[in-house]
C-alpha positions in Angstrom: -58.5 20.4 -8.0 -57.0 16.6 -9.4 -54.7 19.0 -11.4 -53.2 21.7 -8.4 -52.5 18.1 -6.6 -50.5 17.2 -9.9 -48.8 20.2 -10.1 -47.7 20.4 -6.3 -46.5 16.8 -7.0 -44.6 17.4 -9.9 -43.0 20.8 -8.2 -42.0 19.4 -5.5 -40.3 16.4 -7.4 -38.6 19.5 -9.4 -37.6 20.9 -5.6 -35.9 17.5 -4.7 -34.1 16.9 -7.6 -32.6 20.6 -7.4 -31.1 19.8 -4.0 -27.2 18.8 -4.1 -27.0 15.1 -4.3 -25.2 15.2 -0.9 -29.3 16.0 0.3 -30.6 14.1 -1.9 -28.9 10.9 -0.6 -29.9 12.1 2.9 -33.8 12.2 2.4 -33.5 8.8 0.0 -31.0 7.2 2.5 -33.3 7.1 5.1 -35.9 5.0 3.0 -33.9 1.8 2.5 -35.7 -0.8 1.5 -35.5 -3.9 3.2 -36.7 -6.9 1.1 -35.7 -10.0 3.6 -36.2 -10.9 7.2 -32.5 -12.4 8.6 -32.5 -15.0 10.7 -29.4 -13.8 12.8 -27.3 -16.2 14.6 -24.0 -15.5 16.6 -20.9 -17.3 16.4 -18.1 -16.2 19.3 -14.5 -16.5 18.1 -11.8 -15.4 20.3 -11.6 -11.4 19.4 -14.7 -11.1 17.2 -18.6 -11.9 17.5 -19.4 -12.6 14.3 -23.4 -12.2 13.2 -24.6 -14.3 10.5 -27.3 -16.2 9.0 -27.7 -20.4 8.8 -27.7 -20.4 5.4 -23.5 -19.3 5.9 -22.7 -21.3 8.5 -19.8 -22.6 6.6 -18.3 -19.7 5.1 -18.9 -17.9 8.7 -16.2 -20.7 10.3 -14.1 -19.6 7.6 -14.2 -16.7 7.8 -13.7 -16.9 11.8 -10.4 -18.7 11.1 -9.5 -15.4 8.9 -10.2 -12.8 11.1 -8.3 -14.3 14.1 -5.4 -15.1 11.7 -5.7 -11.3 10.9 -5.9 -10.6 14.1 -2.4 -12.2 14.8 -1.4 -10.7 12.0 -1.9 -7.0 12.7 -1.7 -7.0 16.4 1.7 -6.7 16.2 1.8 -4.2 13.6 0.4 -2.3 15.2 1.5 -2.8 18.9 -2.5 -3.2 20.0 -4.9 -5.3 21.3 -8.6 -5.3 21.6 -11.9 -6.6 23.1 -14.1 -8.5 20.9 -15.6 -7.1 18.4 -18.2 -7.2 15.9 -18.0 -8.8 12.2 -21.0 -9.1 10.1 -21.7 -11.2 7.5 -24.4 -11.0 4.8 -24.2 -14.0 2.1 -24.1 -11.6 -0.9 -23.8 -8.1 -2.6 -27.7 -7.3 -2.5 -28.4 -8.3 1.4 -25.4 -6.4 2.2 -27.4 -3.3 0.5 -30.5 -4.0 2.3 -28.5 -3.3 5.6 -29.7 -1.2 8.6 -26.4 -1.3 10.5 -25.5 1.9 8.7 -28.0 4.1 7.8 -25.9 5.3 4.2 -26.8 3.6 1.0 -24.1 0.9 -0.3 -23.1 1.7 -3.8 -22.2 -1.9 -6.0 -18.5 -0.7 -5.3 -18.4 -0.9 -1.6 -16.9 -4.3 -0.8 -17.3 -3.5 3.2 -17.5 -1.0 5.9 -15.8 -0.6 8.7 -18.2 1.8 11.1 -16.1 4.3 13.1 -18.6 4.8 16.3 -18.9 0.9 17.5 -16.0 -0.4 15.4 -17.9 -3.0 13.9 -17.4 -4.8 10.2 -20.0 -4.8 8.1 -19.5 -6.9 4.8 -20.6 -9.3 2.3 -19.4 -12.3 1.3 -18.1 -12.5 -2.5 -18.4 -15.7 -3.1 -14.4 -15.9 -3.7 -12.5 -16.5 -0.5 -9.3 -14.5 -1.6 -11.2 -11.6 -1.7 -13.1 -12.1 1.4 -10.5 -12.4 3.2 -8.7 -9.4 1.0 -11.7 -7.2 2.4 -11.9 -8.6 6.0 -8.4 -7.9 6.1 -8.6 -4.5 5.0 -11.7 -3.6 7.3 -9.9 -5.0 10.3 -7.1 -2.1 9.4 -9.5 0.4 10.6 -10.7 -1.5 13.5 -6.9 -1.0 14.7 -7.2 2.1 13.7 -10.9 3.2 15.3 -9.4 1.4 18.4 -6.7 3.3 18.6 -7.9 6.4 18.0 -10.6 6.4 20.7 -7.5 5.1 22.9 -7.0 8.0 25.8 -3.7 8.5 23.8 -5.1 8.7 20.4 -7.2 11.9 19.9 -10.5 10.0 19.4 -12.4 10.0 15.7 -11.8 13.8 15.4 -7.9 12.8 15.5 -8.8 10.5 13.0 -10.8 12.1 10.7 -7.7 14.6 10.6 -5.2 11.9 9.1 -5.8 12.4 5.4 -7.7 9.6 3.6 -4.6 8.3 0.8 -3.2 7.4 4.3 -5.9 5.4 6.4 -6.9 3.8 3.0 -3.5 4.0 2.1 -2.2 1.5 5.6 -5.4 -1.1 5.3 -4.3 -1.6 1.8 -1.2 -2.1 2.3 -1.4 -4.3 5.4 -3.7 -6.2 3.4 -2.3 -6.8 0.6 1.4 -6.8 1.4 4.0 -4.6 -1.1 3.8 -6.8 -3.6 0.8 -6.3 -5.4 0.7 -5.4 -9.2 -2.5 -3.1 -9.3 -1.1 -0.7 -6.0 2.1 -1.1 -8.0 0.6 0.2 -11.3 -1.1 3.2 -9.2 2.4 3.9 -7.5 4.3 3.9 -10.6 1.7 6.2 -12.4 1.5 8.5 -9.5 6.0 8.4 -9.1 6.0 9.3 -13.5 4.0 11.8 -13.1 4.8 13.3 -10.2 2.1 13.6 -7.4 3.9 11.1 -5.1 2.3 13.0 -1.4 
């Protein structure tokens, strides 16, 4: 008896680790583990409500003053405006992985996520300010571009899940980061030598 139950255990491990990984990551994805309780607090700037916990209170101002100087920034870019939205803030890499907001896992790569349906930010802080406000940046690209998307103009998220990726990647990078960065350069250059320019 003790040995069937093994060997039904042990077969259906076999059975899940046959599955594509895209299935796999599905069944795991919805057992996240969450390993702290947040004490969430809200801070209201003038276009975002920004979630956070006390123990960031002073990186959450800061990052405040970014977002609405992003704001500024890409607003006439991109000829929009929005309603408030949502930006938030875990204090680090591993409570940012713990998250519920988005039921995907977070690899170690993922520096922030911009979620299509509400067109909220969800991102940690790095602990390095340029790069905060790199990422914030970035995320905010694709809160102009969710927002105009689900514009009555703008074809909603099936619209924009038709623009191909290199160039809704491509823009928040860019707008980010300005033209003048050596590592998009590098990629530009290698791309331009060898041809595969899109």
């Amino acid at each position: 008896m003790v040995l069937r139950k093994l060997v039904y255990a042990l077969f259906g491990l076999a059975l899940i680790a046959c599955l594509p990984g895209s299935l796999q990551a599905q069944y795991f994805g919805r057992q996240k583990v969450q390993y702290e309780d947040f004490d969430w607090r809200v801070m209201h700037a003038e276009r975002f409500d920004i979630y956070y916990y006390p123990e960031e209170l002073e990186a959450t101002k800061d990052a405040a003053r970014m977002a609405e100087r992003w704001y500024s920034r890409l607003s006439p870019a991109f000829q929009h405006e929005f309603r408030k939205k949502p930006l938030i803030f875990y204090a680090d890499h591993p409570d940012f992985q713990q998250t519920n907001v988005i039921q995907s896992m977070l690899s170690e790569g993922t520096g922030g996520v911009t979620e299509g349906l509400k067109n909220r930010v969800i991102m940690p802080y790095t602990g390095v300010y340029r790069d905060n406000d790199h990422v914030l940046g970035h995320e905010l690209v694709h809160v102009f571009q969710y927002d105009l998307a689900s514009s009555p103009g703008g074809g909603g998220l099936a619209g924009m899940s038709r623009l191909p990726l290199w160039l809704v990647e491509g823009m928040a990078e860019y707008l980010s980061l300005g033209r003048h960065d050596p590592h998009t350069a590098m990629w530009l250059r290698d791309a331009a030598l060898r041809g595969e320019l899109p």
